[in-house]
N, C-alpha and C positions, 0 to 999 in steps of 0.2 A: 504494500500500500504506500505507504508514505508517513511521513512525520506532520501530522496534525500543529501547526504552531500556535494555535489557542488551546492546547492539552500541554504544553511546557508553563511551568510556572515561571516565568521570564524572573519574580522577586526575587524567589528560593534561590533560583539560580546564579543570580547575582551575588547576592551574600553569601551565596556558600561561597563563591570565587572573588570575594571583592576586592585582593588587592590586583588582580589579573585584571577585572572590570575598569580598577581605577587606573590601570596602566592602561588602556584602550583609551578609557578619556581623557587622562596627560594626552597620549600622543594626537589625540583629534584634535583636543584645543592647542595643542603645540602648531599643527599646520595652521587652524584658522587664526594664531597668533603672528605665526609666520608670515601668513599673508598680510594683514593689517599691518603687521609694525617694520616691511622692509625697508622703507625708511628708515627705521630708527638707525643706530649706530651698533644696536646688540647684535651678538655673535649668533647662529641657529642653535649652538650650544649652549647660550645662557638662556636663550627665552626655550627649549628643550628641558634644560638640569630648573628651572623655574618649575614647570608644571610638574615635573618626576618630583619635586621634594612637595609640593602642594599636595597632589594628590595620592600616587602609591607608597610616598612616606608619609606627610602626614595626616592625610584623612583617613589612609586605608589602618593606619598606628592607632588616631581615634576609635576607629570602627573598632579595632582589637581591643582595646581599653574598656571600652564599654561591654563590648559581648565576656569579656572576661570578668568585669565588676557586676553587673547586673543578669548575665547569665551563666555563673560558671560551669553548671552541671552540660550545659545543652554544648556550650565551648570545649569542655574536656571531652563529651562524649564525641563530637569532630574530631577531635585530635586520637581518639581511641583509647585515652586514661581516665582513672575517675578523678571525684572533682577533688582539689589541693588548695592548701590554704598558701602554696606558692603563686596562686594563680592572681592574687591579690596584686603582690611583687610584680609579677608578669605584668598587669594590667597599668603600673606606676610607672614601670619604665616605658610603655609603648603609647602612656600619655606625654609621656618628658618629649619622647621621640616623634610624636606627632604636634605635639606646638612646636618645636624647632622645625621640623618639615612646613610645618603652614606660614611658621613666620619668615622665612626662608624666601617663601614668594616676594616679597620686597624686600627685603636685608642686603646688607653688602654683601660683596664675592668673598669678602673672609669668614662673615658668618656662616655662607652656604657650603665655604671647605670644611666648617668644623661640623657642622650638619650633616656631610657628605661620608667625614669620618666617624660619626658618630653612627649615625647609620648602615654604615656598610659595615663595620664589624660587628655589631646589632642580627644582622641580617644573616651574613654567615655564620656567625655564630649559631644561628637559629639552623641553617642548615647542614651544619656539621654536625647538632643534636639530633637534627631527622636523619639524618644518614644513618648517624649510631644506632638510631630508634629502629629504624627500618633493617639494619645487618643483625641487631641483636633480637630482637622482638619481634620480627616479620608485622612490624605494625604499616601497615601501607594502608589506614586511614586518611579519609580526604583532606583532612588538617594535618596531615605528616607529608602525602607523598605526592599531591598533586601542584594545583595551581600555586598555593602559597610555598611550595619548595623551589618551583623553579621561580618566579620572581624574587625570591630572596637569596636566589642563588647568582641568577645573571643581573638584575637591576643593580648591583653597586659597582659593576664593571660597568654600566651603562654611565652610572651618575661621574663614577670617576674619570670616566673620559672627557664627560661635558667640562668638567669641575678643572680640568687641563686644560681646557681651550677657549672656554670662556674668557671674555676681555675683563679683567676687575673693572667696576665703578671707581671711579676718583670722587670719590668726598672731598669737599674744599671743607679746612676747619678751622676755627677762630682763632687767630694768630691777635694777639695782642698790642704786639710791637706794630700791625699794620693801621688800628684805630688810637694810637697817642698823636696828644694833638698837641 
């Protein structure tokens, strides 16, 4: 027959994959920023590492934050464990890591490197734990071995590339000796 696309629950779907969903939408609003701002003097790398740190870090960080403060049972049972009161922890650090990702969207180039770095070892770390998970436990749960392993396995080689080619912002900043009168 065929695949019914009012029988997909398009919601479900999304959250179950949302840092994958929120890399789709980085990269669509990436072009349609692309197009509007080639004027500017931005690199495609900073208005690109712009929307990657907004969206797949930190909204998709919020979204984790939440599902793991207000749902832990339903979050561990995605990942394949039951619920932990490290999941608390878990959910502190990927709010920390999601206001830096949002605030990132207009911050300096030095904020967005410490961002970059902050997150990308964040990220793998996370998937060095699902590797182990996965070789020791044969846990290939959809919170271990699907869409949230490979984004957090390839997006911090994606961000550090930008985060390399990006042109810094120049801040002009208040020199004293330039207003004595």
């Amino acid at each position: 027959m065929g695949i019914h696309w009012a029988s997909i629950n398009w919601i479900s779907l999304i959250l179950t994959h949302f840092s994958l969903a929120m890399l789709v939408v980085a990269i669509i609003l990436f072009i349609f920023d692309w197009i509007l701002q080639k004027i500017r003097r931005q690199s495609n790398k900073d208005v690109l590492l712009r929307w990657l740190l907004l969206l797949p870090v930190g909204v998709a960080s919020v979204y984790v934050f939440f599902m793991h403060l207000c749902f832990p049972k339903l979050s561990a049972a995605v990942m394949g464990w039951p619920p932990s009161p490290f999941q608390f922890e878990v959910a502190l650090a990927n709010v920390c890591i999601g206001i830096l990702g949002i605030l990132s969207f207009r911050a300096s180039h030095g904020f967005r490197v410490a961002t970059v770095v902050v997150a990308s070892f964040w990220m793998w770390g996370h998937s060095v734990s699902e590797i182990y998970q996965i070789i020791t436990t044969s846990n290939i749960y959809l919170g271990n071995a699907v869409s949230w392993f490979w984004v957090d396995t390839i997006l911090p080689f994606v961000l550090i590339s930008c985060v390399k080619k990006a042109k810094p912002i120049v801040i002009e900043t208040y020199k004293p000796e330039q207003h004595q009168e």
